[in-house]
C-alpha atoms as one frame of an Amber mdcrd trajectory, in Angstrom:
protein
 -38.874   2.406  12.013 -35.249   2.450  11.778 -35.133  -1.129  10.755 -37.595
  -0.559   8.077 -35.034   2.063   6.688 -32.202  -0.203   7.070 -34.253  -2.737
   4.831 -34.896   0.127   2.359 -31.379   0.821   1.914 -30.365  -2.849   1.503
 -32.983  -3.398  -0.956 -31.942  -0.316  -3.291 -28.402  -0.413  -2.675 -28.847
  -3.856  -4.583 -31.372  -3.239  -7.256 -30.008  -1.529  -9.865 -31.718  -0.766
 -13.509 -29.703  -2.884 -16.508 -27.406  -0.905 -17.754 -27.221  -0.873 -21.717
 -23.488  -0.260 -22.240 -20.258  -2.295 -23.412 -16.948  -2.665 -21.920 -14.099
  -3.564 -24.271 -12.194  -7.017 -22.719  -9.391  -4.718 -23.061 -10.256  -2.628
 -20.076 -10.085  -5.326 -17.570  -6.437  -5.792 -18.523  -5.319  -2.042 -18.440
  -7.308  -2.408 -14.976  -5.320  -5.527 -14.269  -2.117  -4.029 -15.280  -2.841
  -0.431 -13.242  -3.213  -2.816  -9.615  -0.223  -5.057 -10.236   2.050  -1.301
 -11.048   0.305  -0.100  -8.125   1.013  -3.198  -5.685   5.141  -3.118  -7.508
   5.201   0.637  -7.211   4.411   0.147  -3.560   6.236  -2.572  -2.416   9.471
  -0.576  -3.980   8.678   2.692  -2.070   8.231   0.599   1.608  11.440  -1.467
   0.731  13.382   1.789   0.439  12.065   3.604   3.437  12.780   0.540   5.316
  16.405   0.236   4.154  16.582   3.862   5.181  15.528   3.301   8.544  18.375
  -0.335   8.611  20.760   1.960   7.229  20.314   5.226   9.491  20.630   2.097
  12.962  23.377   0.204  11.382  25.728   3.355  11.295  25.206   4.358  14.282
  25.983   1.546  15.902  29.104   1.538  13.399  30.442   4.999  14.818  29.909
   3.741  18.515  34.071   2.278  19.481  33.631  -0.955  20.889  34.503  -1.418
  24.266  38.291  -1.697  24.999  38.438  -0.036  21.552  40.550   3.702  21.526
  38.721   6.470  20.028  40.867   8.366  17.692  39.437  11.308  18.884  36.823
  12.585  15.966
């Protein structure tokens, strides 16, 4: 029975009644344009958290006094 429901679902999730409307060529390109931002946008936001994360290792290692080195005592 369940399998016959499964088949049901297939069947009408893939059958769908014409649809009698127009899309302008010029909506696939603001559509186009809106995923490349989107992709940019995001690859900007992960590069700065990451060079926050470089940044917040690299000075800490950069207060540490290497050994043999004398603290100034700060």
């Amino acid at each position: 029975m369940s399998s016959l429901i499964a088949a049901v679902a297939v069947f009408t999730a893939f059958i769908a009644p014409p649809a009698y409307a127009y899309v302008d060529p010029g909506t696939a390109s603001i559509a186009i344009q809106a995923i490349i931002g989107a992709i940019a946008a995001g690859g900007i936001f992960f590069r700065h958290k990451i060079s926050l994360i470089t940044q917040f290792f690299r000075r800490k290692a950069r207060d540490r006094p290497e050994p043999g080195e004398q603290s100034d005592g700060r």
